[in-house]
C-alpha positions as CSV (number, residue, x, y, z in Angstrom):
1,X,85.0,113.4,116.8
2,X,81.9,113.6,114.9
3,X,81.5,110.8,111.7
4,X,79.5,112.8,109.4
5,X,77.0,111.0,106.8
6,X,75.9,112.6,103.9
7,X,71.8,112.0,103.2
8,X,70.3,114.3,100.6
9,X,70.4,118.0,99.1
10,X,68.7,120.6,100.9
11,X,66.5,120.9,97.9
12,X,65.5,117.4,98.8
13,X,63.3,119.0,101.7
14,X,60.6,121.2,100.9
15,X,60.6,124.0,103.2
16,X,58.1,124.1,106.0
17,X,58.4,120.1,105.9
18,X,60.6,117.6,107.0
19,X,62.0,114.3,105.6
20,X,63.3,111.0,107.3
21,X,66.8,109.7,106.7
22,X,68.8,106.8,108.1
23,X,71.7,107.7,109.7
24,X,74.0,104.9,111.2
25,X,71.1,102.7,112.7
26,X,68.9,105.8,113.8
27,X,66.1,107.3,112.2
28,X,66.6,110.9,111.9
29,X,63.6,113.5,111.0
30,X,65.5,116.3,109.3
31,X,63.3,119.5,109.0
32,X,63.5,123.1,107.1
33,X,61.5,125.7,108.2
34,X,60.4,127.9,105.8
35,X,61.7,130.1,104.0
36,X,65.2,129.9,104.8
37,X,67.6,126.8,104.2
38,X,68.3,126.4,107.8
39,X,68.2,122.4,108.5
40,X,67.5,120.6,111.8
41,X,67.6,116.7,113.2
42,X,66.1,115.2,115.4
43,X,65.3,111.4,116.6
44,X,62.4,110.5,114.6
45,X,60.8,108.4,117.2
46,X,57.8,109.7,119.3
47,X,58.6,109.0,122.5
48,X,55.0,109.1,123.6
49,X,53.5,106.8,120.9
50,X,56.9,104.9,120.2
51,X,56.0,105.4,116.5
52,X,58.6,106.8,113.7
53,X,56.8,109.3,113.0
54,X,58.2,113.1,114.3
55,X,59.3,113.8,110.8
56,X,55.4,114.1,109.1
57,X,54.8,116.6,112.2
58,X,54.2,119.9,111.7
59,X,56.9,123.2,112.2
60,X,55.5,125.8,114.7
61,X,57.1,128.9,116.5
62,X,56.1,129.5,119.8
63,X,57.9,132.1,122.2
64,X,60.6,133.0,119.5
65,X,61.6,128.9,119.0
66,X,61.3,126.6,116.6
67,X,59.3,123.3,117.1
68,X,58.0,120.2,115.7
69,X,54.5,119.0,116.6
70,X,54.2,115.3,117.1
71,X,51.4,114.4,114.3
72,X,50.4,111.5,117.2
73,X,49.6,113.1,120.2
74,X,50.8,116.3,119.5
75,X,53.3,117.2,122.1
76,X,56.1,119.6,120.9
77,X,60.0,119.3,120.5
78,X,62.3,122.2,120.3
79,X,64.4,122.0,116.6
80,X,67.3,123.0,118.3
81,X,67.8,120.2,120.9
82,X,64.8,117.9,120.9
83,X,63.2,119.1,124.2
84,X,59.8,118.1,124.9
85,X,57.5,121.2,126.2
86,X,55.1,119.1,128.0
87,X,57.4,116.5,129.9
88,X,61.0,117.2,129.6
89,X,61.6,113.4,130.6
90,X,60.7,112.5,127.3
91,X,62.4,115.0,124.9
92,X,64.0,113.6,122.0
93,X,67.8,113.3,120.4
94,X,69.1,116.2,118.4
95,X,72.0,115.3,115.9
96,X,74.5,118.4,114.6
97,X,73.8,119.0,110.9
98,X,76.0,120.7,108.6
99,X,75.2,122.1,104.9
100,X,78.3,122.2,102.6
101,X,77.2,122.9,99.0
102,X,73.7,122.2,99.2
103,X,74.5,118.8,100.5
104,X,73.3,118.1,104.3
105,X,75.4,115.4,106.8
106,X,74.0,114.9,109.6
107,X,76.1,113.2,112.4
108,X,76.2,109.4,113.0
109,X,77.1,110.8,117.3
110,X,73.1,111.9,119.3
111,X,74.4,115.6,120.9
């Protein structure tokens, strides 16, 4: 069972950006692509550059997915699940995220 952490409002996260939050001990990117309200998480650590940095990347849609752009070295994740498009031994967590009155939790378990 999931221990869910509460971290901001969705209105906390501009759409078409994305926002880093502390969950448990992890650093979480949490991003909302624009223009709906739709929120995803991910690890926040680039595995290439082993830098905190995935959440200042930038949202992209390639073949009908969602993905974030490392602002480093600029490999892509998938939103939904973290993988990495150029080496898939270095994708990234995903967490489960939930929206319940504007407020996003994010869970404390990696999926």
């Amino acid at each position: 069972m999931s221990q869910w952490i509460t971290v901001c409002q969705v209105s906390d996260i501009t759409p078409g950006t994305g926002v880093c939050a502390l969950v448990s001990d992890a650093q979480v990117a949490l991003f909302r692509p624009y223009p709906d309200d739709r929120i995803f998480a991910l690890s926040n650590i680039d595995p290439f550059a082993h830098a905190s940095v995935l959440s200042r990347g930038l949202i992209a849609e390639h073949n009908g997915a969602l993905w974030i752009v490392s602002p480093l070295k600029k490999q892509r994740f998938r939103l939904t699940d973290g993988l990495c498009a150029e080496d898939t031994a270095y994708s990234v967590r995903s967490f489960a995220v939930k929206v319940t009155d504007g407020m996003v939790s994010v869970s404390a378990v990696p999926q």
